[in-house]
KOLDRENKOL-114998 format. One record per residue (C-alpha): residue number from 1; residue in one letter; y, z, x. Coordinates in Angstrom, 3 decimals, padded with zeros to 6 digits, always signed. Each point is the difference from the previous one (the first is absolute). Example, Ala and Ser with C-alpha at 12.3 -4.5 7.8 and 13.67 -1.06 7.14 Angstrom:
BEGIN
> 1;A;-004.500;+007.800;+012.300
> 2;S;+003.440;-000.660;+001.370
END
This chain:
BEGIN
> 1;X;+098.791;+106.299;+094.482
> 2;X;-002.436;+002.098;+001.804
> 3;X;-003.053;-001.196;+002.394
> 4;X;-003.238;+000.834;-000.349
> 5;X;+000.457;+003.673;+001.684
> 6;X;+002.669;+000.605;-002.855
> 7;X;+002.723;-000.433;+002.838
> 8;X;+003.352;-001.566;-000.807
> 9;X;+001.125;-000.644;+003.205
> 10;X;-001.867;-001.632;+002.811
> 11;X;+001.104;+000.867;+004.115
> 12;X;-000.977;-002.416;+002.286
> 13;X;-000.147;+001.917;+003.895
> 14;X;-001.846;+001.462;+003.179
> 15;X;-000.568;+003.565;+001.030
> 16;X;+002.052;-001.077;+003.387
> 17;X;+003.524;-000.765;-002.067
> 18;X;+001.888;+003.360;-000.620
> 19;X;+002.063;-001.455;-003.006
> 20;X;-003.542;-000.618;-001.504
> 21;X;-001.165;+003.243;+000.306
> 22;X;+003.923;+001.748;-001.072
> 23;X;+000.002;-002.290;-003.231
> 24;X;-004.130;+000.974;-000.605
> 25;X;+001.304;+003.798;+000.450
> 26;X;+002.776;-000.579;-002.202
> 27;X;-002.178;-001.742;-003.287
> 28;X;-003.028;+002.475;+001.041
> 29;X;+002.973;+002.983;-000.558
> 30;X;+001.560;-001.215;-003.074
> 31;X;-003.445;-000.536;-001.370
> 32;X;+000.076;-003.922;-000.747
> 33;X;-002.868;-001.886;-000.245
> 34;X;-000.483;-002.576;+002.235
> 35;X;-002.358;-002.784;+002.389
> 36;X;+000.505;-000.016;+003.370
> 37;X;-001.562;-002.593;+001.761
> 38;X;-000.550;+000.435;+003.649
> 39;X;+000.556;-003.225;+002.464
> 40;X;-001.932;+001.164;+002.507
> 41;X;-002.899;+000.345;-002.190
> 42;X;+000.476;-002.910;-001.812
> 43;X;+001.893;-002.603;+002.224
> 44;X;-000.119;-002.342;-002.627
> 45;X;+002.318;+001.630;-001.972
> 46;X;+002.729;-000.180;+002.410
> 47;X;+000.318;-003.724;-001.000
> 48;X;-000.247;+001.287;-003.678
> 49;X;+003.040;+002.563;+001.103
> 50;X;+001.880;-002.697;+002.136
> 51;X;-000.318;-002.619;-003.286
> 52;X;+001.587;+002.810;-002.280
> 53;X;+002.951;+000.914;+002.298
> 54;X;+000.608;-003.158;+002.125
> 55;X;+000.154;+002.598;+003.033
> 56;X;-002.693;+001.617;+002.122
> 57;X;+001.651;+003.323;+000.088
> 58;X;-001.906;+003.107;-001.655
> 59;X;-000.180;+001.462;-002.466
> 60;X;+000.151;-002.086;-003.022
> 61;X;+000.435;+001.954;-003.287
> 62;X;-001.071;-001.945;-003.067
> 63;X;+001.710;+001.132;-003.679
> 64;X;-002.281;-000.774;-002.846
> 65;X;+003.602;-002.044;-000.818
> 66;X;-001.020;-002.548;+002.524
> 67;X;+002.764;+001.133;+002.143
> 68;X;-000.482;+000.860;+003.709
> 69;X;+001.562;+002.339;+003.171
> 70;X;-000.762;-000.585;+003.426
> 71;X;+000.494;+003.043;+002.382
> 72;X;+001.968;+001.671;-002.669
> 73;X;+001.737;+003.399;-000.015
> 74;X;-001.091;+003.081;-002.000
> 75;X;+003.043;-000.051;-001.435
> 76;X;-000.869;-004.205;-001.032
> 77;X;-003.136;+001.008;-001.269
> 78;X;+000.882;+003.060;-002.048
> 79;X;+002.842;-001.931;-001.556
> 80;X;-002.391;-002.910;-000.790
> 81;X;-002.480;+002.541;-001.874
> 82;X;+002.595;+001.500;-001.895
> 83;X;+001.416;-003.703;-000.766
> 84;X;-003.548;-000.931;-001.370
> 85;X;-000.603;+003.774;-001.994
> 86;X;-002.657;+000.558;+002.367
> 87;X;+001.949;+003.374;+001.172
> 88;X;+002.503;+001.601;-002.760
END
């Protein structure tokens, strides 16, 4: 499931949170496709973020499984693309 940039994962964050910008760095380097939407440009979407995780901590990383991590690890994330095939 892919939106309608062709991205398979969407990142909910802000420019200000360093795990945003590490796990950003980390899909931009492994080359995977994804939406990031920034909360301070669209403050709306932090309720949209805070609905999906049931937290307010950043970032939120949504798998085209439906499945979510909240201020996850490189480590968390690159296992989670390889779980999905997303990495080989």
């Amino acid at each position: 499931m892919a939106d309608e940039t062709g991205a398979a994962l969407r990142v909910y964050g802000a420019e200000w949170c360093g795990d945003c910008r590490r796990t950003k760095r980390q899909l931009t380097e492994l080359a995977v496709a994804f939406d990031y939407v920034d909360l301070e440009a669209d403050p709306a979407a932090a309720a949209e973020a805070q609905g999906i995780s049931g937290r307010t901590n950043i970032p939120v990383v949504v798998y085209p499984d439906g499945t979510h991590q909240v201020e996850p690890s490189n480590a968390d994330v690159e296992a989670k693309l390889r779980e999905l095939s997303i990495l080989n």
